[in-house]
C-alpha positions in Angstrom: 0.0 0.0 0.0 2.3 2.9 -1.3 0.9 6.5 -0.3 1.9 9.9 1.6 3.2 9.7 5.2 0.7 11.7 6.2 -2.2 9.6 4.8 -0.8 6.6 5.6 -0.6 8.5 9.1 -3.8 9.5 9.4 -5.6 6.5 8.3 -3.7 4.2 10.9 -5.0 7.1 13.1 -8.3 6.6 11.9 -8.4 3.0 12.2 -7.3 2.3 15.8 -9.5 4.6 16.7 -12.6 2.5 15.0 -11.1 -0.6 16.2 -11.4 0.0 20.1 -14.8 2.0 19.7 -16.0 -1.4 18.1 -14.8 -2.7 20.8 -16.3 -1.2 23.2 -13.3 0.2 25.3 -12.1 3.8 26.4 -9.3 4.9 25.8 -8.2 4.8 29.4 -9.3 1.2 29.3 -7.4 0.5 26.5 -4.4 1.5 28.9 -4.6 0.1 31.5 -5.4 -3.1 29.7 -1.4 -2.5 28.1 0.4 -1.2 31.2 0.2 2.5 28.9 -1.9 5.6 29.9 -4.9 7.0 28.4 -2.9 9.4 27.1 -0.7 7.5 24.8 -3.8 5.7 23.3 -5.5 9.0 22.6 -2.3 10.2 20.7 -2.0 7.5 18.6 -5.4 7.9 17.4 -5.0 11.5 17.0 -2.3 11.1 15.0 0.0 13.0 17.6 2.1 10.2 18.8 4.7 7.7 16.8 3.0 3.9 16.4 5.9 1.2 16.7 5.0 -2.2 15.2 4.8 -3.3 18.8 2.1 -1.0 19.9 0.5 -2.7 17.0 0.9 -6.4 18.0 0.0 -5.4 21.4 -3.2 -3.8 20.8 -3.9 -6.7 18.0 -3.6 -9.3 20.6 -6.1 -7.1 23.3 -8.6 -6.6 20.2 -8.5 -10.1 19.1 -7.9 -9.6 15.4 -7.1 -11.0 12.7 -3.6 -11.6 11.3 -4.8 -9.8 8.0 -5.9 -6.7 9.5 -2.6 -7.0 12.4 -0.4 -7.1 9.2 -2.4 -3.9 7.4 -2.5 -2.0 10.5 1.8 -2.6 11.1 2.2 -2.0 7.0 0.3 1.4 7.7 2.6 2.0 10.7 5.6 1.1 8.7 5.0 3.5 5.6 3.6 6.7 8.3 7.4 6.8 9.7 8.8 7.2 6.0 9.7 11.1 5.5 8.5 13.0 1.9 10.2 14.6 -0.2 9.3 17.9 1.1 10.7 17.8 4.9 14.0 17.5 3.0 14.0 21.3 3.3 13.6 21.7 6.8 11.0 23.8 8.7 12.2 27.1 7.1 10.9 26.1 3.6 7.8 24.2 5.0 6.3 25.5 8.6 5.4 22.4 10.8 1.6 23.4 10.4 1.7 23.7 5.7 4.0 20.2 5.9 0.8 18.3 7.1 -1.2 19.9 4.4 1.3 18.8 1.7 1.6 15.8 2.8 -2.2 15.2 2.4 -2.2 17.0 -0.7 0.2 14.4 -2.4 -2.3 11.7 -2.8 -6.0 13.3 -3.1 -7.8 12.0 -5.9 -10.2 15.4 -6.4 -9.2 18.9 -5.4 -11.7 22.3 -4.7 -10.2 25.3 -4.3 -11.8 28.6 -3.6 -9.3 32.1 -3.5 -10.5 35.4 -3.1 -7.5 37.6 -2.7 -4.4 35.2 -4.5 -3.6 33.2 -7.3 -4.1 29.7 -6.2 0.0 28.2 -5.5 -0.4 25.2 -7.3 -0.6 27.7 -10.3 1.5 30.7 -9.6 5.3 31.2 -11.2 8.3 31.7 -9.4 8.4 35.3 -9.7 4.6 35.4 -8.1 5.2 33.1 -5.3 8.5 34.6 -4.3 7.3 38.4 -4.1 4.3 36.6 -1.6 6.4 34.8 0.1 8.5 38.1 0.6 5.4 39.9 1.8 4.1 37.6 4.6 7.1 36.1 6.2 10.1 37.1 7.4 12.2 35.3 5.7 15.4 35.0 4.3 16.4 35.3 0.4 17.5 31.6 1.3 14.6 30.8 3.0 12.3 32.2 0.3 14.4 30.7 -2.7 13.4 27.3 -0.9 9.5 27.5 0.0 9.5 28.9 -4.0 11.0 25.8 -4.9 8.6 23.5 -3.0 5.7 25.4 -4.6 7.1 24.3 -7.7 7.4 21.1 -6.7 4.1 20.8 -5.6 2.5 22.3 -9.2 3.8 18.6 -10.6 0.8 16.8 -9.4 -1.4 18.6 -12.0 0.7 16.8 -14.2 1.2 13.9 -13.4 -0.4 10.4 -14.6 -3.0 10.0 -13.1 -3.4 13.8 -11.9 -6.3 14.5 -9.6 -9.7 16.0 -10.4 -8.5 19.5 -10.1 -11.2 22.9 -9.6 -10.3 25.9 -9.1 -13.1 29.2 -8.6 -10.7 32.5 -8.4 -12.4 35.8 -7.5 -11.8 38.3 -10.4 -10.0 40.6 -7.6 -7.2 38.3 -7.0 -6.4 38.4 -11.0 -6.6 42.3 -10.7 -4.2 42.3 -7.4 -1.2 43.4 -9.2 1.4 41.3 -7.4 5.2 43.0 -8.4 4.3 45.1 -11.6 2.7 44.6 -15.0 5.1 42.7 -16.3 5.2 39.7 -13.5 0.9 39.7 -14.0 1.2 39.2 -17.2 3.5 36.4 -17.1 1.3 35.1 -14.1 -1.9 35.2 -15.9 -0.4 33.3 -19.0 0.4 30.4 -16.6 -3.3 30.6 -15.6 -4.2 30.0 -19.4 -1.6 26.9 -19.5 -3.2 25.6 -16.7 -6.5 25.9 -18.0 -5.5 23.5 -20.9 -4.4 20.7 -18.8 -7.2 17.9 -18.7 -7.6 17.4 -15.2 -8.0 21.1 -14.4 -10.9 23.3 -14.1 -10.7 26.9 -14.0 -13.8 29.5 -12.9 -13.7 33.0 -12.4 -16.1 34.5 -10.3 -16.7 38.3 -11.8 -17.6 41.5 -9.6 -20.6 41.6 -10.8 -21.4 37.7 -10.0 -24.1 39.1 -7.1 -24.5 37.2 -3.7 -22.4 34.2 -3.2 -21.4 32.6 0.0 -19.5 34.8 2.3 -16.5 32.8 3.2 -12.5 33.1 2.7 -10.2 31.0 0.4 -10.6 26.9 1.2 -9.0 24.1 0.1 -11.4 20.8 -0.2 -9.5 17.6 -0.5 -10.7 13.9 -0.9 -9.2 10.8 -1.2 -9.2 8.2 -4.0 -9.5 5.2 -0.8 -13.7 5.7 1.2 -12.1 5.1 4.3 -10.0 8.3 4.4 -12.3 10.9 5.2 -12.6 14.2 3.1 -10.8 17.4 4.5 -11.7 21.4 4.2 -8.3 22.8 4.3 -7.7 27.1 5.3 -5.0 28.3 6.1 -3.7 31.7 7.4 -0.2 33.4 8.4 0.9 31.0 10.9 -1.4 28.4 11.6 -3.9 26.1 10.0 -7.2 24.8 10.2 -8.2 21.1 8.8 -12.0 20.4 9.4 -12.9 16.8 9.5 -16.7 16.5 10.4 -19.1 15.6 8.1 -21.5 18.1 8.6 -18.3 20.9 8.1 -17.4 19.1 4.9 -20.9 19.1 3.3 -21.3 22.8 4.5 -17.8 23.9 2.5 -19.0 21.1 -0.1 -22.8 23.3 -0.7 -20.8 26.7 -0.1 -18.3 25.3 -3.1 -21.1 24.5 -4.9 -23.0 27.8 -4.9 -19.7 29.7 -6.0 -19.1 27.4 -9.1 -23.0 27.9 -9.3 -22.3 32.1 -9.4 -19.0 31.8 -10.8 -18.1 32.4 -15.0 -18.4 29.4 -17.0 -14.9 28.0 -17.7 -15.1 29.2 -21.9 -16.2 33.1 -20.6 -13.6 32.5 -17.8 -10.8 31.9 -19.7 -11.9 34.9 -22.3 -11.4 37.3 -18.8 -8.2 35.9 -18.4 -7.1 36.5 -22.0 -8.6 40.2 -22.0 -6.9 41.1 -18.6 -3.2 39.7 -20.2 -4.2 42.0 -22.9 -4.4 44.6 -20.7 -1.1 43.7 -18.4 0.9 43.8 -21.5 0.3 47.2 -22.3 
């Protein structure tokens, strides 16, 4: 079972969890049962706390499970140590709180994006990212040279074989936000128009004039190719995160996502107000 860290992660998470709740034990049950406190249990179904194959066995053999599920459960354990490619960079080029987002990111099956004031990162040139990057964060030309980098990085996935379901609704104000000068929107918005073209990608624009639409900030929807591995509403600000889980959260940004590509530009007219603003920024 190849996959993210972090899903990989997450789903163990996920499935210990369901495991002693069919069971019928707390979680300070569970520890007693093992010589471990509550705490530790509830970490490692939280997804805060490190899960050695042991742990595994252990709670196995207090469940009374199978051998098949014992030897997904340690595989799942096995592949959530791995590290990807993006911690390589350290904490300067990927914050603690964004390396968890990535990490889900890399194996979604369907993506639903919503920005109001920015370009959306997976479609943003170097120049673009780098002047945002130098804007919110303090950071060093080194520092910014690297979080470019993995925003590059990150863009691959549009490309890839089997590239996920990509949709992206983008406020006409954040493609009249002049970001550096003329020059750099111009170049910016051309990407847009690549992007466009690629097969798996959807682009909306949703004009000043679109009338009411849900009054909410940029989100990120992300779901999973695997059933078990609950969807996730992704936002994000300047140094924190917030991932909602719920399923009554996730159908709310779901109906809210909805109604915007319900207000939004068609993607032919879209891409036409793209094209007549690069017409303008090359002036």
């Amino acid at each position: 079972m190849a996959g993210s860290p972090t899903v990989r992660r997450r789903r163990l998470s996920i499935e210990l969890k369901k495991l002693r709740e069919a069971n019928g034990f707390t979680c300070a049950q569970v520890g007693d049962a093992l010589d471990w406190s509550g705490s530790k249990v509830n970490r490692m179904e939280t997804g805060h706390g490190r899960v050695q194959p042991s742990d595994i066995d252990a709670l196995c053999r207090f469940y009374g499970t199978d051998d098949d599920l014992r030897e997904f459960l340690k595989s799942l354990a096995r592949q959530a140590k791995t590290r990807g490619w993006w911690q390589a960079h350290g904490s300067s080029g990927v914050p603690p709180w964004f390396s968890v987002y990535i990490g889900l990111e890399q194996d979604i099956s369907t993506f639903r994006q919503y920005q109001c004031e920015f370009l959306p990162g997976l479609m943003q040139t170097p120049a673009y990212a780098a002047e945002l990057h130098r804007a919110t964060n303090q950071l060093s030309d080194n520092d910014v040279e690297r979080a470019v980098k993995i925003r590059m990085d990150r863009q691959a996935m549009l490309t890839r074989p089997g590239a996920p379901d990509a949709w992206f609704i983008v406020h006409e104000a954040a493609l009249r936000n002049v970001i550096g000068d003329q020059g750099l929107m111009h170049e910016q918005l051309e990407r847009i128009l690549e992007g466009a073209e690629l097969p798996s990608v959807t682009i909306q624009v949703l004009p000043f004039d679109a009338g009411s639409y849900p009054a909410t900030g940029p989100f990120t929807m992300l779901r999973f190719p695997d059933p078990e591995d609950p969807d996730i509403v992704y936002r994000d600000g300047i140094t924190d995160a917030v991932y909602l889980e719920q399923e009554h959260d996730v159908s709310e940004y779901g109906k809210a996502f909805d109604k915007l590509r319900a207000s939004a530009a068609s993607p032919q007219r879209s891409t036409q107000l793209i094209r007549s603003l690069v017409k303008e920024y090359a002036k």
